[in-house]
N, C-alpha and C positions, 0 to 999 in steps of 0.2 A: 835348315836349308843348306845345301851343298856350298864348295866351294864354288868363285866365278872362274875357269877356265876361260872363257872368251867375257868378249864387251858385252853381247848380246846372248842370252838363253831365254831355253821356255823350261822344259825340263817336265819330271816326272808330277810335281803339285801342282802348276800351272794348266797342267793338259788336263788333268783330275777335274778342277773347277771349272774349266774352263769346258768340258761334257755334263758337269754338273748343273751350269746355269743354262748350256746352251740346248740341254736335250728335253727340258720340261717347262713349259713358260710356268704354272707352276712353282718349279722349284724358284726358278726366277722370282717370281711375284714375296714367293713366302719369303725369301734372304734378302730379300730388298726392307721389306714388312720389318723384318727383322734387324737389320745392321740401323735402321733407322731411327732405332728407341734407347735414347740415351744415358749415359751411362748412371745420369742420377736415377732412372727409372728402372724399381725393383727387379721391372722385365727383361735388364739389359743381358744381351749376351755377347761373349767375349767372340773377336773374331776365330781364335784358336777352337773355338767350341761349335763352330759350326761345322756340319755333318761331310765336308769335304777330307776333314783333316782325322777323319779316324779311319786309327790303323788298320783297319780289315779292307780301305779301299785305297791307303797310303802306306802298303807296309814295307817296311824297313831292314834289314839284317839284324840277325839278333846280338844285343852288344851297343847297338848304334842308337843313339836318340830318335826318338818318334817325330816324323815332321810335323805334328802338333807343337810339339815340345821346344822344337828346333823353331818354332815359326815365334811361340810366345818371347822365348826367351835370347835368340839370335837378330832375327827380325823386329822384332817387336822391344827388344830390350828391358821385357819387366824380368824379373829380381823378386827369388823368394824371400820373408819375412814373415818371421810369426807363423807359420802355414796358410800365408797367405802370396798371389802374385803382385807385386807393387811396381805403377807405370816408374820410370827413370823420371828424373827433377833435369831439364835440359840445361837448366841456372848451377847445378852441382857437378853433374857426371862430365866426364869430359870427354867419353864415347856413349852412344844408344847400342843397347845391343853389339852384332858387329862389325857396324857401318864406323871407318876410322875418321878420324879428328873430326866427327859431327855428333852435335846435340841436338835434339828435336823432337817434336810431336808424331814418331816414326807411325806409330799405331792408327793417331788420326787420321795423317794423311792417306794413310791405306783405305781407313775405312769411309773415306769420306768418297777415293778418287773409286774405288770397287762401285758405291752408293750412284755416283754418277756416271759410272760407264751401264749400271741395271737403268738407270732412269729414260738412258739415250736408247741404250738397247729396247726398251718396253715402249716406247714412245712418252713418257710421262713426266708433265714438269717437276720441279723441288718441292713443291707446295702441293701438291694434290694427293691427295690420298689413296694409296695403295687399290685399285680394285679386283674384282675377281677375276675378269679379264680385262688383257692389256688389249690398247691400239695394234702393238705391230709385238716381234719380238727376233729384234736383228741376233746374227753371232756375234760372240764377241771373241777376239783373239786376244792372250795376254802375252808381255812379252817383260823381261828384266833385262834392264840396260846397266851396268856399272862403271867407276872408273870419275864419277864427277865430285864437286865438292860439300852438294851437299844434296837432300831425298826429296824426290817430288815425283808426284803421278800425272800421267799423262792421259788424255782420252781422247781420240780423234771417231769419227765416224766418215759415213760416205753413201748418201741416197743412191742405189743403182737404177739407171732407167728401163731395165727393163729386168726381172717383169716389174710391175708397178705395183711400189710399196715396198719395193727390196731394200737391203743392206746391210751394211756391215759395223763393227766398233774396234776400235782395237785401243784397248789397255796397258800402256809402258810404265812400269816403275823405272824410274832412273833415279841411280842410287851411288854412293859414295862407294869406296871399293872396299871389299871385307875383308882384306890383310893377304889374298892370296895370291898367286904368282898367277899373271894374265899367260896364255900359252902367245909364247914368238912364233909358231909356225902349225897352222893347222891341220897340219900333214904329217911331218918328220918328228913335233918334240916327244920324247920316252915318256914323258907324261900322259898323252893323248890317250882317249880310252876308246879305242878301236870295237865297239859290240854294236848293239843291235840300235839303228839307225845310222851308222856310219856309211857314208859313199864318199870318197877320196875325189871321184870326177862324178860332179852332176852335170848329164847331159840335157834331161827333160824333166816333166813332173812322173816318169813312170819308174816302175823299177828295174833296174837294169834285170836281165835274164829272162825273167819273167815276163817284161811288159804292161805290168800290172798299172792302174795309175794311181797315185799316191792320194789319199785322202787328206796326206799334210804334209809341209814340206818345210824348210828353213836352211837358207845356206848360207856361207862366209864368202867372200869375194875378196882377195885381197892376193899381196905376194904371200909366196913359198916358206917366205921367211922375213921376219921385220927384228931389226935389232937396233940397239941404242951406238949412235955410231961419232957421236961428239957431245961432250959435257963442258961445261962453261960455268965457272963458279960464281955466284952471286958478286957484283959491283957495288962500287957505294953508293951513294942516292944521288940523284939529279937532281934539279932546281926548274920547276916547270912555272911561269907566270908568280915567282916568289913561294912555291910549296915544294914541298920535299918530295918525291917523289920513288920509293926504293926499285932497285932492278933487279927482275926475277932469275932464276938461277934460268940457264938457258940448255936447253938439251933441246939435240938434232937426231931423229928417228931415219935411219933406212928401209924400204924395202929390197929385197932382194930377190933373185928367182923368177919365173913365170908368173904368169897371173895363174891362179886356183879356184876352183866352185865347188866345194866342200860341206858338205852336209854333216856336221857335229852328232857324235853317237849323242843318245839321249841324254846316259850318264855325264857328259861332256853341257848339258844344256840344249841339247836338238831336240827334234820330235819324232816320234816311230813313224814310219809311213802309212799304218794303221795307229793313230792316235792313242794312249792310253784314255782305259772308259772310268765312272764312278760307277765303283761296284756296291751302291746300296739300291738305295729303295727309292 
């Protein structure tokens, strides 16, 4: 998985999946079918191993880790051994993968919170068995949040009233931050990767020139520029009702500049305004 450049991305694997469950109920039903059978059972398959994450519909520059690879082993945190993948011990390692100063069941939680945003999506409770066709089959939007202290997945949904029977799910991982430098200005840093989905002023959901209207959209709201603008070094401990209490180091963030409506290239974690598609079967 890429670096996080912003708090919030979807990026090039997320928009994959994210055409892969939402274009076939189908394919929905069978990966639901599937993430469901656990890992004692002979059947199990790995989330890395599901038809999202090969290369001919996730492909990569040549030289660069495969986001399968990138997914198992970054994300995911397993660790070769013997020729084999082995999960992280969250009681031993003192990072997962590479999600910084956290330990945890990164894997699970994935495959549990993915399990429950198909179940809302399909309409089908935890307990009921897979069928051949579902009640309903909402989109689902997925989204990567970073920058907190520890991994959790998120699933929200939303009945639309009209038409009737509509709506929608949307899927956040919010996640610890992976050691890389968050961009200060959405606009101006030399970092920023100015290609294909980038718009500097988002006016509407269409695209500029053209007029076309975007099939997906994602933007940044914020100042021009945000920087670290006071630091305060940790204090000794206070005395609260007889408990110790320590005090946290204290840092004051600026914003600076106009307000901005920025649409992140995809490379950056945005979305194309023609979505990427899964190109199998």
């Amino acid at each position: 998985m890429p670096p996080m450049p912003f708090y919030l991305e979807k990026g090039p694997a997320f928009s994959v999946i994210e055409d892969y469950l939402n274009g076939s109920e189908r394919r929905a039903l069978k990966t639901l079918a599937t993430i469901r059978i656990p890992r004692t059972d002979r059947r199990h398959t790995e989330l890395w191993e599901l038809p999202v994450f090969d290369p001919s519909t996730l492909p990569r520059p040549e030289g660069m880790p495969s986001y399968r690879d990138d997914f198992r082993a970054k994300w995911c945190g397993f660790v070769p051994s013997n020729g084999e993948w082995v999960e992280p011990d969250p009681d031993v390692d003192d990072n997962v993968g590479i999600w910084q100063s956290y330990s945890g069941k990164v894997e699970a939680i994935t495959r549990q919170a993915l399990r429950t945003a198909l179940e809302f999506s399909l309409g089908l409770d935890r307990e009921e068995p897979v069928p051949e066709r579902a009640p309903r089959h909402w989109p689902i939007d997925m989204y990567w949040k970073c920058g907190q202290n520890w991994f959790e997945g998120w699933v929200t949904w939303r009945r639309h009233e009209k038409p009737e029977g509509s709506g929608h799910v949307n899927l956040i991982f919010a996640t610890p931050g992976d050691g890389s430098i968050v961009l200060d200005s959405p606009i101006d840093s030399p970092r920023l990767n100015k290609g294909p989905g980038y718009d500097p002023d988002v006016h509407s959901t269409r695209v500029p020139g053209s007029g076309e209207e975007r099939r997906a959209g994602m933007v940044v709201v914020t100042h021009r520029t945000n920087h670290l603008a006071q630091w305060k070094p940790p204090k000794a401990c206070k005395i609260e009702d007889g408990i110790e209490v320590p005090r946290y180091v204290s840092a004051r963030f600026l914003g600076a500049g106009e307000i901005v409506v920025v649409a992140p290239s995809e490379a950056d974690g945005g979305v194309l305004p023609t979505p990427r598609r899964y190109g199998g079967n």
